[in-house]
N, C-alpha and C positions, 0 to 999 in steps of 0.2 A: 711489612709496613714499618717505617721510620718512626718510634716515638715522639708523642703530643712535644715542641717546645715553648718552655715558659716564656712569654715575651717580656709581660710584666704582670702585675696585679690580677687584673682581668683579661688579660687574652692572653692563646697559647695557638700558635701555625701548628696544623695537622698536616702531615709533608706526606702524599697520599701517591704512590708510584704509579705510573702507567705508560704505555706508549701512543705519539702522536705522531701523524706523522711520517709512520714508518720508525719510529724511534724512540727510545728510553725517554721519559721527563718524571719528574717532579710537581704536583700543584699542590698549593699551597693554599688549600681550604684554613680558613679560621674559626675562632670560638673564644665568643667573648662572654665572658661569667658575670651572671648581672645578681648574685646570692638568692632573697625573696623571689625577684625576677626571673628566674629560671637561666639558661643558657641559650644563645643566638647564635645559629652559625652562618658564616656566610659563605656562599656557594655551596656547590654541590656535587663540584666533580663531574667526569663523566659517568655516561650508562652504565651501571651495574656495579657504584663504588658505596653503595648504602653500609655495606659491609664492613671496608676500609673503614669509613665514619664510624659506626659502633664500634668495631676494635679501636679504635683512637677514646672517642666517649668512655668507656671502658677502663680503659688505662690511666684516667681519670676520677675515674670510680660514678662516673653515668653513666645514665644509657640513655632510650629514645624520647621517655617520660621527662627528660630535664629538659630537653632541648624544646621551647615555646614559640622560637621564630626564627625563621630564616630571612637574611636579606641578600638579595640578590645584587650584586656589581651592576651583573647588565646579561643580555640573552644570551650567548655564545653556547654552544654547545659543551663547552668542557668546565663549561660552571653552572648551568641547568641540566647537566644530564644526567643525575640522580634524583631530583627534585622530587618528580613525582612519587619515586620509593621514599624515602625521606620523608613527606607529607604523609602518606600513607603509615609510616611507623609511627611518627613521632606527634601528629597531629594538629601539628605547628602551620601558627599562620605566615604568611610569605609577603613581605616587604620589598617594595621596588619604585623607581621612582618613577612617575605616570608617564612618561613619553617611554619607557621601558616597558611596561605592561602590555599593549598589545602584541609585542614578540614575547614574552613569555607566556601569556595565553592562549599562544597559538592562533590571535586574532589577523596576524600579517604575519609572513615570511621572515626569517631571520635574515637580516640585512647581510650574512655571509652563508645563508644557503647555497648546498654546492650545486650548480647547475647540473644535468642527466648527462653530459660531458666529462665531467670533473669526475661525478660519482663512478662512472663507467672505469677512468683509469685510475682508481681506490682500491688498499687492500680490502680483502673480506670483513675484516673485522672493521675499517671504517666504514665499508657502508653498511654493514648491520648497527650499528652505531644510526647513523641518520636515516635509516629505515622505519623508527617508532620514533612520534613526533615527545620529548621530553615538556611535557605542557603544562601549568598549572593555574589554579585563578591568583589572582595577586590578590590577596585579602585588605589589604594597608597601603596605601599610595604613599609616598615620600617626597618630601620638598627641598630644595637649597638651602639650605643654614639652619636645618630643622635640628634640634637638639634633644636628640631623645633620651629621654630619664633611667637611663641604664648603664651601668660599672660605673657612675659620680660622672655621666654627659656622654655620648657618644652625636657627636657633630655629621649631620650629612652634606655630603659636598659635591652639586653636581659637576662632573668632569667627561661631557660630552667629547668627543672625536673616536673614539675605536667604534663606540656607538652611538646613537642618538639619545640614550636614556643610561650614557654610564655614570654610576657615583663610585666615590670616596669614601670612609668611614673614616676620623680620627675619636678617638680616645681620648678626652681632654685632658682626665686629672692621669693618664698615662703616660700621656707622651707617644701616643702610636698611630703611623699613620697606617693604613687596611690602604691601598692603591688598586687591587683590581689587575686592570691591566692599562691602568691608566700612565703606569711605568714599571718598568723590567728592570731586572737587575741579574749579574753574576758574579760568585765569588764576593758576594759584600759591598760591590759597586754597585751604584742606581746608575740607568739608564733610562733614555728617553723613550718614547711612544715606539711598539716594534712596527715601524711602517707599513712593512708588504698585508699586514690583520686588522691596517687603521685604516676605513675610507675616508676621515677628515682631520689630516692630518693638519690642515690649520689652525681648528677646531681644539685637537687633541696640545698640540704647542701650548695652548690660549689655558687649558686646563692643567698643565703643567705651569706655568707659571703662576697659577692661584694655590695649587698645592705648595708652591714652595713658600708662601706669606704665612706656614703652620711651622710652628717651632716642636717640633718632633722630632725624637732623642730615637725611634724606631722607626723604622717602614719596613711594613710585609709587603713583598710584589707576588703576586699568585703566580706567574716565572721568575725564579729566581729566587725568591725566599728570603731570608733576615738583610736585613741593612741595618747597624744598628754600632757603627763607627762613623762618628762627626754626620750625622743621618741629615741633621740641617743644612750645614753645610756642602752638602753632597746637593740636597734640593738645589740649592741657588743654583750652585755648577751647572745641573741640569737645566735646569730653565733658564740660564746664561746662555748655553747651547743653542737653545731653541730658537729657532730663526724663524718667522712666520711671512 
């Protein structure tokens, strides 16, 4: 496992190795330090990365007992799929924003459930992966422009198209934007919405361009990882792009 990075003040990317895919990746779970508050992490990796997590917490000098809440991006399998060990260790309630919640509790199908086609021509390991449904209750519903009282504001910002119920997280007195997979990035460059994993990709444009109206000196992409050269400026670029 990659060591915790400092991003700023209160948050630090936990760069947590695995393969998707078929292939080596990178995700880029975070952790934002709220002191009194406890710690928040958001995502969860996939199935069986509770571990990864703790050794990250760890290297930090916590462990399960710090961590009070999890928020969730959105349902995707490789950001709910430790959720339930994670609740289970840490006993943290789980933050998501209400049009997100029934795919995290398991109340409707994940909007990119693989069809008994798909799963069929999967390696082993991905479909014991989507074999045990990664389910939990959302405890705390989240709203658009809600600003929660944790590290001096953390702004929620909903940023529908990859999903119906995806958010943002910035960092106000940070400077850090949390993206999700609301945009990708490599080597330091942002990139727009990855299309072939976004079903509204209109949608997903239309939320790109509200993320770039934040004057953020970072952006974490959960693909891709630090952005955190001219980060603003790089926004607009992006949402420049964006053709709807």
């Amino acid at each position: 496992m990659t060591a915790p990075i400092k991003l700023s003040e209160h948050v630090y990317a936990l760069p947590l190795e695995t393969a998707l895919m078929g292939g080596p990746t990178t995700l880029f779970v975070s952790l934002i330090l709220g002191g009194d508050q406890g710690a928040t992490l958001v995502d969860t990796g996939v199935p069986g990365m509770e571990g990864d997590i703790l050794t990250a917490l760890q290297a930090l000098g916590l462990g399960w007992s710090d961590v009070k809440r999890v928020i969730l991006t959105h349902h995707d399998l490789d950001h709910i799929g430790s959720l339930p060990a994670v609740v289970a260790a840490s006993g943290a309630e789980v933050l998501a924003l209400e049009a997100e919640a029934p795919y995290i509790q398991g109340d409707k199908p994940g909007q990119k459930t693989p069809t008994p086609e798909m799963l069929a021509s999967m390696p082993a390991e991905m479909k014991a992966r989507f074999s045990v449904p990664a389910n939990a209750p959302v405890t705390r519903m989240l709203h658009d422009n809600e600003v929660l009282d944790l590290a001096g504001g953390v702004k929620i910002i909903s940023t529908p198209g990859h999903t119906v119920g995806h958010l943002s997280l910035y960092v106000v007195q940070d400077g850090v934007l949390i993206t999700g997979d609301a945009l990708v990035s490599a080597d330091g460059q942002l990139k727009g919405p990855m299309e072939r994993a976004t079903p509204d990709m209109p949608e997903a444009l239309r939320s790109v361009q509200k993320l770039a109206q934040l004057p953020a000196t970072t952006v974490l992409t959960y693909h891709g990882g630090v952005v955190d050269k001219d980060a603003a400026l790089q926004l607009v670029r992006v949402a420049a792009d964006a053709t709807i």
